[in-house]
N, C-alpha and C positions, 0 to 999 in steps of 0.2 A: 778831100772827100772823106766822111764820116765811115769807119767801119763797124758793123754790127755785129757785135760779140754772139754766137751761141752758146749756151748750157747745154750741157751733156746731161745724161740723167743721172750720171755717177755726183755732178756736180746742184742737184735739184734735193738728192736723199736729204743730206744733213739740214737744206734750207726748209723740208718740209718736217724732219722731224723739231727744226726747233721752233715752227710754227705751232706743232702740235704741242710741246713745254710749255707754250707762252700761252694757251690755248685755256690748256687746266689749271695755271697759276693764278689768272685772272678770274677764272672761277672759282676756285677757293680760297681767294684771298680775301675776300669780304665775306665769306661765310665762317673765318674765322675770327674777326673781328667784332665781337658778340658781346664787347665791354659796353654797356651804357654809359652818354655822356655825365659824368659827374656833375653832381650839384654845388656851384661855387656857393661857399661861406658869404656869408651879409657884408660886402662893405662897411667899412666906419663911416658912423652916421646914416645908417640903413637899419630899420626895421623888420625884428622876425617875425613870422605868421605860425601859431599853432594852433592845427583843426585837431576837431573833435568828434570821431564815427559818432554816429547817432543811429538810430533804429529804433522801431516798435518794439515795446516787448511781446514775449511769445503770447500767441493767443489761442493756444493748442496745452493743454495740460497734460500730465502721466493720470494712468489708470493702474492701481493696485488690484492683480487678481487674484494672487494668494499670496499670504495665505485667505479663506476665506470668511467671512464675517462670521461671527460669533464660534470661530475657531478655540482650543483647550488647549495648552500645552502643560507637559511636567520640566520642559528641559528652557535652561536660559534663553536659549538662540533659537533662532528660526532666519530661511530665508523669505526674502519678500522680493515678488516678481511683479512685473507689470510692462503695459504698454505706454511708451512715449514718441516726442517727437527725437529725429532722428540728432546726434550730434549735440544735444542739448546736455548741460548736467542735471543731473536728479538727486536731491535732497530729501533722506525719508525721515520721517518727523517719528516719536513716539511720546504721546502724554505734550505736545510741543516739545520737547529737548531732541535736536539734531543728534542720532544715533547713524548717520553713515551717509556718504555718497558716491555715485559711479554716476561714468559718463553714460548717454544712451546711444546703444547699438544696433544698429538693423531695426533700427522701431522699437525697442523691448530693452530693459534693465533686470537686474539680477543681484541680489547683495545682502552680504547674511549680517545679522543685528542681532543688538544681547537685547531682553526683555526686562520690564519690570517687573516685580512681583505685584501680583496683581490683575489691574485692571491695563489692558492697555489698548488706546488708540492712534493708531498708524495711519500717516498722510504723506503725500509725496508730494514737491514742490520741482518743476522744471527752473533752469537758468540758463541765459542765453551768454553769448563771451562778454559782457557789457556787465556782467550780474543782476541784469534785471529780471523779476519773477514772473512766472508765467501763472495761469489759476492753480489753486490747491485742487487735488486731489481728491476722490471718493474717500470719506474715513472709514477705515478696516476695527471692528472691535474684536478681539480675542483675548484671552485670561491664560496669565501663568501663575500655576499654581505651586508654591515654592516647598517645596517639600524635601529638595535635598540638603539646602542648605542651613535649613533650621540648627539642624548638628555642629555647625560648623560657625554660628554668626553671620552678621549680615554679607546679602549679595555685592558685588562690586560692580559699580557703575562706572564706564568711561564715555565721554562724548568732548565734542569741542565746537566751541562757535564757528568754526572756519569747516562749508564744505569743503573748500579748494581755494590752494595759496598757491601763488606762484612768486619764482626769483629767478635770475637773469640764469644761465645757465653757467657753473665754473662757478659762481657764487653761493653761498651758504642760505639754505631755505630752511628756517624756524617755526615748528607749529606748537603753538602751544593747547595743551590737552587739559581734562577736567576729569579728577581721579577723585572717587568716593566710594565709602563703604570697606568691604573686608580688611582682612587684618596684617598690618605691614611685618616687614619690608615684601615690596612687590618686584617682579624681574617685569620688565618689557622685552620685550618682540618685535621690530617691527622690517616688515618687506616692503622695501621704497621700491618695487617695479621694476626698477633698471637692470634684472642680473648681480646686482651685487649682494654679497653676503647678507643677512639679517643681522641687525645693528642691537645688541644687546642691551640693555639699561637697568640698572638697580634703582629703589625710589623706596627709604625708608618710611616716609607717613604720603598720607593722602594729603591731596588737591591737587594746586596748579605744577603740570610737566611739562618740559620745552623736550620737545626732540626735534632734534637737526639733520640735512645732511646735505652733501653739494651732489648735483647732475651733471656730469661729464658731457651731455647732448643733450638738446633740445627735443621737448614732444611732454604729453600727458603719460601721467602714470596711474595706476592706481597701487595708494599706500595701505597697506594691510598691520594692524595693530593688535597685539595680545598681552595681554597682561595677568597675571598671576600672584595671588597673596600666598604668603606661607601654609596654608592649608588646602591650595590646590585650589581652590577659587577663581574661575578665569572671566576673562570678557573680554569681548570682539568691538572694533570700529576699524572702517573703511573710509577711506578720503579719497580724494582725487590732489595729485600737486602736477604743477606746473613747470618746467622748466622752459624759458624764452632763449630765444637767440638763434644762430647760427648750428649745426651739427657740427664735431668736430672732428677737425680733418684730419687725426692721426686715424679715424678709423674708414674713413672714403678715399678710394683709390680715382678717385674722380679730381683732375686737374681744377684749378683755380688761376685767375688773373686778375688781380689788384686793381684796383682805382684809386684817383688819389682822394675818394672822401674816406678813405682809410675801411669798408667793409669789401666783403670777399665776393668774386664775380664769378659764380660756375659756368667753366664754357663748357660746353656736350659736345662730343665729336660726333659729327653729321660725316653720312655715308652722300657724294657728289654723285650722282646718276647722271647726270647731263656730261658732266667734263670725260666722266669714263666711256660712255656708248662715243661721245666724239673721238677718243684717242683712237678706241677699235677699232672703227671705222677708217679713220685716216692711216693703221696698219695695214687693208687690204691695198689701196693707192701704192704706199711705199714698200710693200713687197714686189709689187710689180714694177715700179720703179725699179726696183733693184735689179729684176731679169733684165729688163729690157738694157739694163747699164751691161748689163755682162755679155747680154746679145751683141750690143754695138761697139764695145770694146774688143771681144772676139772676131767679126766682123772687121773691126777696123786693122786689128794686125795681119787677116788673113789677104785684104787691099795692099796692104804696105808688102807685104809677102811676092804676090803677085806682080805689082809695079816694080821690085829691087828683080826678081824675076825674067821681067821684059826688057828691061837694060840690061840686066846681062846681054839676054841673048841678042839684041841688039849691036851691041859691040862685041860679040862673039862675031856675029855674018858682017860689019863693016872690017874687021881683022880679016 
């Protein structure tokens, strides 16, 4: 004849707390497994595919609002403001020769330029991430009239063909500049964006200057440029550089998990709301549990009490 075991409830706790363990592991266990399947490498004798993003270019242009048309100035610089499309670069033009660019923010750009003496006409060109150009510009006419520098020789001009260059990040990014006019040797200035010091440069005679320098992190910057002749003579250009790749992880306190196509997989630690209200909930059951074990435990010695009890006195009155 088959006997049928009872559970006590003392003997129920541990079954239902490791129900509840097994409960939230299965729920977070695929929530933390957040590595995407890797991409296997081409077999031998297997051919590789490389696309190519494409897109329209922009069909939205910047608007120069000041300064204003047939504006005067006595001083080299001036800044030139205007509305563009958002996220786009802008390229402002003077006389045609590229004097500066910044990315566009909140719809609008901002960016201060050295002048020519003279006549000058300002235009602004948007660029999408592909480099392709969006319409030119309203043309801005204004005159600078050079009357400080007479004393001193000619003005110094700096511009460069490249609005914005970019290089892998950790790599060394090269721009080269186009130095004319006043009278050498010249210092350079310039603020690569990142925090880091301002990079000093000397440049005995004019024309072509390479300045360099490596990004620790990935993202846009904007590069700020100054330069000066021995007679105090200065001039402004603004860039935009590029740094690609990865952030680097000596400065993110945010874990990483490897794949083996050899780049870096950020998991995010997600907060489980289902596996947590389940555990609470199955605390209320297992405190109760727990009484009722102590009920019937107490209970059961106070029977066993009673029963050694009734033998006695049982063989106490057959004596």
């Amino acid at each position: 004849m088959a006997r049928m075991k009872r559970f006590s409830a003392s003997q129920m706790l541990p079954v239902m707390i490791g129900v509840c363990v097994l409960a939230v592991f299965v729920c977070i266990q695929p929530a933390s497994a957040l590595v995407p399947i890797p991409t296997p490498s081409p077999k031998p004798g297997a051919y590789g595919l490389e696309a190519t993003k494409t897109q329209p270019p922009p069909t939205k242009g910047a608007t120069i609002t000041t300064p204003g048309n047939g504006a005067s100035f006595t001083t080299p610089t001036t800044t030139v403001n205007g509305l563009c499309p958002k996220d786009l670069l802008v390229e402002v033009y003077d006389n045609g020769v590229l004097v500066g660019s910044v990315m566009c923010k909140n719809g609008s750009f901002s960016i201060q330029i050295s002048l020519f003496a003279g006549a000058n006409e300002l235009t602004a060109i948007v660029y999408d991430d592909l480099g392709q150009a969006g319409p030119t510009s309203n043309t801005v006419k204004i005159t600078f009239t050079d009357t400080h520098f007479t004393a001193f020789g000619q003005q110094i001009t700096l511009t460069s063909s490249y609005g914005r260059r970019s290089a892998a990040a950790g790599s060394e990014l090269t721009w080269p500049l186009q130095l004319s006019g006043g009278t050498g040797p010249y210092a350079f200035s310039v603020d690569w964006g990142d925090g880091t010091p301002s990079q000093l440069k000397s440049q005995s005679l004019a024309g072509v200057v390479n300045i360099s320098h490596v990004y620790k992190q990935a993202g846009i910057y904007q590069v700020n440029i100054k330069v000066t002749d021995k007679n105090g003579v200065s001039s402004f250009l603004q860039v935009v550089a590029v740094a690609n790749g990865k952030v680097d992880g000596s400065s993110s306190s945010t874990p990483s998990a490897p794949n083996t196509s050899g780049s870096t997989v950020v998991v995010q630690p997600q907060i489980l709301w289902v596996p947590t209200i389940i555990a609470l909930l199955l605390l209320i059951p297992s405190f109760l549990l727990g009484r009722m074990s102590q009920v019937v435990s107490l209970r059961n010695k106070m029977l066993k009490q009673r029963d050694s009890y009734e033998k006695e006195q049982k063989k106490s009155e057959s004596a």
